[in-house]
C-alpha positions in Angstrom: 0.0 0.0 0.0 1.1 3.7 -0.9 -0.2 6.1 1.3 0.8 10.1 0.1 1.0 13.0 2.5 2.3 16.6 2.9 4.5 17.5 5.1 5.9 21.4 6.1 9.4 22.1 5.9 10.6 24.6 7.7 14.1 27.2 7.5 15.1 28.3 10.7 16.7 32.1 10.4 18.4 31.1 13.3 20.2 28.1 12.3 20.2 28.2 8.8 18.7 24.6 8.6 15.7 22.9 7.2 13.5 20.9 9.1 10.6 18.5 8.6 7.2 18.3 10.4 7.4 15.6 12.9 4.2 13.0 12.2 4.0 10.5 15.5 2.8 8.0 13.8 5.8 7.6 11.0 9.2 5.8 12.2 12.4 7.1 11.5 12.1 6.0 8.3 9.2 7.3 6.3 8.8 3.8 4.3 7.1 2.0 7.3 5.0 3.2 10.1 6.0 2.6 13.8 3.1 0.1 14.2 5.3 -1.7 11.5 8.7 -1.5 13.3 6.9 -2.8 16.3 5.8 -5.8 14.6 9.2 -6.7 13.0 10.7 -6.0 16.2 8.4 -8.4 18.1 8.8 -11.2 15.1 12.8 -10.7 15.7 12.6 -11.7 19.7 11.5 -15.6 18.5 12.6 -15.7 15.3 15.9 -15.8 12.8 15.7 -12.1 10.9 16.3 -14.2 7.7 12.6 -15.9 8.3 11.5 -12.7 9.3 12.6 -10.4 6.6 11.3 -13.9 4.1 7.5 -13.2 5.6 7.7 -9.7 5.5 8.9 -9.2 2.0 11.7 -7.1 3.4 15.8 -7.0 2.9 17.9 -8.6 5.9 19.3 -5.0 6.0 16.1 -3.3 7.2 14.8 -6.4 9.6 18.1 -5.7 11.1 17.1 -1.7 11.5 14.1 -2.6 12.4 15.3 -5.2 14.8 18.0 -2.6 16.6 15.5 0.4 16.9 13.0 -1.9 18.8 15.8 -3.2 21.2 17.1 -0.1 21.5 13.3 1.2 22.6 13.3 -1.5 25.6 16.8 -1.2 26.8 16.4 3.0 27.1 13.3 2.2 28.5 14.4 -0.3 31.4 17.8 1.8 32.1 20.6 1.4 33.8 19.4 -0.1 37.2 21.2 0.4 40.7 22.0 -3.0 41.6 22.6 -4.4 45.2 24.7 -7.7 43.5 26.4 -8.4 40.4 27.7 -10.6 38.2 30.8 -10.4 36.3 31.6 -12.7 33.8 32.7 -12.8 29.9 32.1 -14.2 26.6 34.3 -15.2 23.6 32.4 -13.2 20.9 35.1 -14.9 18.2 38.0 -17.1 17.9 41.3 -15.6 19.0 40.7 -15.0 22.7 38.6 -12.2 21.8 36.0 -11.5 25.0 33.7 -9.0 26.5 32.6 -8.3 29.6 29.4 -9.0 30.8 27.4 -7.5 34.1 24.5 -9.2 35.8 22.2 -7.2 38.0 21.4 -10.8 40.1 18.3 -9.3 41.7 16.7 -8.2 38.7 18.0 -11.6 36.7 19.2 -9.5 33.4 22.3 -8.6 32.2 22.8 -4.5 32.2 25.9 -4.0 30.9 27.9 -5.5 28.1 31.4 -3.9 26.8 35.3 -3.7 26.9 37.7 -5.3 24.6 39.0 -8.1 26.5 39.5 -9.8 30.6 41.4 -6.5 31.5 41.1 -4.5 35.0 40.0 -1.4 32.5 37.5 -3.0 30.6 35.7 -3.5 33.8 36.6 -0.3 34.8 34.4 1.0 32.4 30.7 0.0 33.5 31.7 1.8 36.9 32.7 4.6 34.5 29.0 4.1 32.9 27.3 3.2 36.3 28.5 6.4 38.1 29.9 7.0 41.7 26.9 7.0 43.9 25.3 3.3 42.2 28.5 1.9 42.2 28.4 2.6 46.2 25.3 1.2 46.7 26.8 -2.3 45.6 26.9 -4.8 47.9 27.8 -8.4 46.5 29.7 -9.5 43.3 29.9 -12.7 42.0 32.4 -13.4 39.7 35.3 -16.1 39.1 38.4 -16.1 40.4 40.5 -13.2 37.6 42.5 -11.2 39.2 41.8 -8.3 37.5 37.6 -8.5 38.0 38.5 -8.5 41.5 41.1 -5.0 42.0 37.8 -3.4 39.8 35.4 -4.1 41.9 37.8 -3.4 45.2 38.7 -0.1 43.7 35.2 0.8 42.1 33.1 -0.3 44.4 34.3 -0.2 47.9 31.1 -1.4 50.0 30.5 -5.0 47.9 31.8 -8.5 49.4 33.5 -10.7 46.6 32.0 -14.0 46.0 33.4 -16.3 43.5 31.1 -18.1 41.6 30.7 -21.8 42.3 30.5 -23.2 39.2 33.6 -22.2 38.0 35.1 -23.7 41.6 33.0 -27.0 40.5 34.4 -26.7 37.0 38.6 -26.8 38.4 37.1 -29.9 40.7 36.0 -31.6 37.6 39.2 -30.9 35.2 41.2 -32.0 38.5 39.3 -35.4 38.4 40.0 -35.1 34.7 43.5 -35.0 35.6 43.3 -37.7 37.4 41.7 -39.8 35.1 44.3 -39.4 32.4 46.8 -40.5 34.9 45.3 -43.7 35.6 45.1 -44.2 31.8 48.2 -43.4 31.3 49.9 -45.8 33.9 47.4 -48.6 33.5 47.4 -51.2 30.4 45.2 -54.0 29.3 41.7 -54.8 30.8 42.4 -52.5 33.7 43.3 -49.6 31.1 39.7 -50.4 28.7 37.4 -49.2 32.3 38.4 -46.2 31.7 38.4 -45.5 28.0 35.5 -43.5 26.9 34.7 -42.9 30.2 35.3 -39.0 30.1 31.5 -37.8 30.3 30.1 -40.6 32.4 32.9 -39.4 35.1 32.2 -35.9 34.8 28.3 -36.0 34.5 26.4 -35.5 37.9 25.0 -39.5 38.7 21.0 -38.4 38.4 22.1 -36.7 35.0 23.4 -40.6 33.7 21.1 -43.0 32.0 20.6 -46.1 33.1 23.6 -47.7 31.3 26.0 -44.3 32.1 25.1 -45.6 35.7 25.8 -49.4 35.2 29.1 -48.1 33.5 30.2 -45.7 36.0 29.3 -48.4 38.9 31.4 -50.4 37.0 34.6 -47.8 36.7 34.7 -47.2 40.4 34.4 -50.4 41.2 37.6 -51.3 39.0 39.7 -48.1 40.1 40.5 -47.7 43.8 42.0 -44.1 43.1 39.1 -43.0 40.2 36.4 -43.8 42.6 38.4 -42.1 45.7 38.3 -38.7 43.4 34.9 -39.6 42.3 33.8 -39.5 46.4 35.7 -36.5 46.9 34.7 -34.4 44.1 30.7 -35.7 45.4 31.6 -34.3 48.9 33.0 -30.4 48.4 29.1 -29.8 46.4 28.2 -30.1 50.7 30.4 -27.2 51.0 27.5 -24.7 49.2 25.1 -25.8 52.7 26.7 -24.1 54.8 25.1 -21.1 56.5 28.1 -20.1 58.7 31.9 -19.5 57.9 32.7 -21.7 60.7 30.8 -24.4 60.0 31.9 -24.6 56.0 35.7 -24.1 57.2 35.3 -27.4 59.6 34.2 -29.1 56.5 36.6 -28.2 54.4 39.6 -29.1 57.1 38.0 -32.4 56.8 37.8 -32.7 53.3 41.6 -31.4 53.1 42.8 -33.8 55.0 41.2 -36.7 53.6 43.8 -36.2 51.0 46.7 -37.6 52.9 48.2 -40.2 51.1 45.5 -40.5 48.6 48.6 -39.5 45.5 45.8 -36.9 43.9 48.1 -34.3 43.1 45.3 -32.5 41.2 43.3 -32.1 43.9 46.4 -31.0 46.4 46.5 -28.0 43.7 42.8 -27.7 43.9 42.8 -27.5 47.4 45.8 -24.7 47.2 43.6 -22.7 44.9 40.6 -22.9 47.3 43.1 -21.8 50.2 44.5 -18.6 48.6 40.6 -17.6 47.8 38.7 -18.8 50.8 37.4 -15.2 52.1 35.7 -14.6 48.5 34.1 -18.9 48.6 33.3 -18.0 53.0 31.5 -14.7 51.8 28.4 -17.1 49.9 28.1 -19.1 53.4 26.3 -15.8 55.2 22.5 -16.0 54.5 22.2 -12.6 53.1 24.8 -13.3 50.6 22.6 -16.1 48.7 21.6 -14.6 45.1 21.2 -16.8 42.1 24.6 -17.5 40.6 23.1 -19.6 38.2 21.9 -16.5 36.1 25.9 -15.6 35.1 25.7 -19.0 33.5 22.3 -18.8 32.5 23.2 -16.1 30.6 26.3 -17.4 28.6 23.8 -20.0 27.5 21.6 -18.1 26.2 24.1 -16.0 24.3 25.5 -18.9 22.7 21.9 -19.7 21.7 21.6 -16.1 20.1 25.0 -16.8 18.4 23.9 -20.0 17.0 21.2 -18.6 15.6 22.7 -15.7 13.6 25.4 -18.2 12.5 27.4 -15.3 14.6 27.2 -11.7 14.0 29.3 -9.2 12.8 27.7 -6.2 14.3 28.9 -6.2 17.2 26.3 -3.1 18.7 23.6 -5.4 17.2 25.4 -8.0 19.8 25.2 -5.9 22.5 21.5 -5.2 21.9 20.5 -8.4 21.8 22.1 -9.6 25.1 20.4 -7.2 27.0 17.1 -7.2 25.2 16.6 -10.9 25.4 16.0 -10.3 29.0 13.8 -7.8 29.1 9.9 -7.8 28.5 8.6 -7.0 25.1 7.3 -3.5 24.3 3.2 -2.3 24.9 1.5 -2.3 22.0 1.0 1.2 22.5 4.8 2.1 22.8 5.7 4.8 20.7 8.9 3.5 19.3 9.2 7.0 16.8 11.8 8.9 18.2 10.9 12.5 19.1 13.7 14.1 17.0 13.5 12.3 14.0 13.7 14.4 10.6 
């Protein structure tokens, strides 16, 4: 349909500059109406922008417009929060160690902030630049894992939070220490005693009520055949009870124990493990008070869902397009009402 219209143009003495009538129910650009934009911008939350612009008749090029002014509408219209905890963490947006840094407002269960060029102290330096003095006072927990330089940020930046590494990247240097230790016994062992453990990787690593039936029989079957696999097996098992604890004295005790049921057990892995957890106990003790429980599970959940997002695009190249669509997958869709025009559009 071709709809025409007049609209004024204007010189302004003052500025020497022409300007058009502003029309609120036109988009930025005068081939589609708002009410349009809204639609392709809804379509583009649930589906791939090639099926989209397919449907619509439309170039990838102006989905994708489309698709960046509607995402841009939510996140200006959620803001930039003041968050009581965060979550730091960081994504490989491409091969080459290329990562940015994402920030979690764990209360809230979003990501608010996505940037940097890299793992640096700097590039986290820089949502505190965004976030402001007084918000980045109010913080008062940040989860993260355990990088260095995420933790001199947040010490310097934001003086009032308690660190608290994230446990599933503790869990995750338990598991590639049992990893470890499996390649060991591999190594050293030949014949029948060698073929238990081939193949085995994922049925050790997996949690038990993640197995099937037969990942059970053959895991059963493992630690019976390996004294030292099924001592790691046990141990690794045991620290999860660490996570129960409600008082710093209480998950210390427990992890005394757990430390010294190493003692001639040969698992140098998890001597190192245990070396790690040492040097970093105040920021695991800080997740043991019972104001200090927040979802860590979102940090994760959120990686997920990004690779999702970059699954779906077959990656993208854009990287504000990126950005957008981290934090706008979180957020609720616009009203239908929403007027997604901007106000200063010519």
């Amino acid at each position: 349909m071709y709809l025409e219209f007049e609209r004024w143009r204007v010189s302004c003495p003052r500025c020497e500059g022409v300007h058009v009538e502003h029309l609120d129910w036109l988009a930025k650009n005068p081939r589609y109406t708002q009410r349009f934009a809204m639609h392709v911008g809804n379509l583009c939350r649930d589906m791939p922008n090639k099926a989209v612009a397919e449907m619509e008749r439309l170039h990838h090029s102006t989905v994708k417009d489309l698709d960046k002014l509607y995402m841009q509408k939510q996140v200006d219209r959620a803001g930039l929060p003041a968050p009581r905890a965060i979550g730091i963490d960081e994504i490989s947006i491409r091969k080459g160690h290329n990562y940015r840094v994402i920030v979690s407002d764990l209360d809230r269960e979003r990501p608010i902030w996505v940037g940097g060029e890299g793992r640096k102290e700097a590039d986290i330096d820089l949502f505190f630049k965004a976030l402001g003095e007084k918000k980045s006072a109010r913080i008062e927990l940040a989860a993260m894992d355990m990088w260095k330089p995420f933790r001199n940020s947040v010490m310097s930046n934001a003086p009032n939070a308690r660190i608290i590494y994230d446990k599933f990247h503790i869990m995750r240097h338990l598991s590639k220490a049992l990893d470890e230790v499996r390649r060991s016994e591999y190594k050293r062992l030949s014949g029948k005693d060698r073929s238990y453990i081939k193949g085995q990787r994922y049925t050790l690593l997996s949690r038990r009520e993640n197995l099937s039936l037969d990942g059970r029989r053959a895991l059963k079957k493992l630690l019976r055949a390996n004294r030292r696999l099924n001592t790691a097996y046990v141990l690794k098992e045991a620290f999860g009870q660490l996570w129960g604890y409600r008082t710093e004295r209480g998950a210390r005790a427990f992890f005394e124990r757990w430390k010294d049921s190493l003692k001639w057990q040969r698992l140098q892995p998890y001597r190192k493990f245990a070396e790690m957890i040492e040097s970093h106990w105040e920021g695991i003790a800080s997740y043991c008070h019972p104001d200090n429980k927040v979802s860590l599970g979102l940090v994760e959940g959120v990686n997920n869902k990004i690779r999702v997002l970059q699954r779906r695009a077959y990656g993208y190249r854009d990287e504000e397009y990126l950005t957008l669509k981290i934090v706008a997958a979180f957020l609720p869709p616009l009203p239908r009402n929403y007027n997604i025009n901007p106000l200063d559009s010519t």
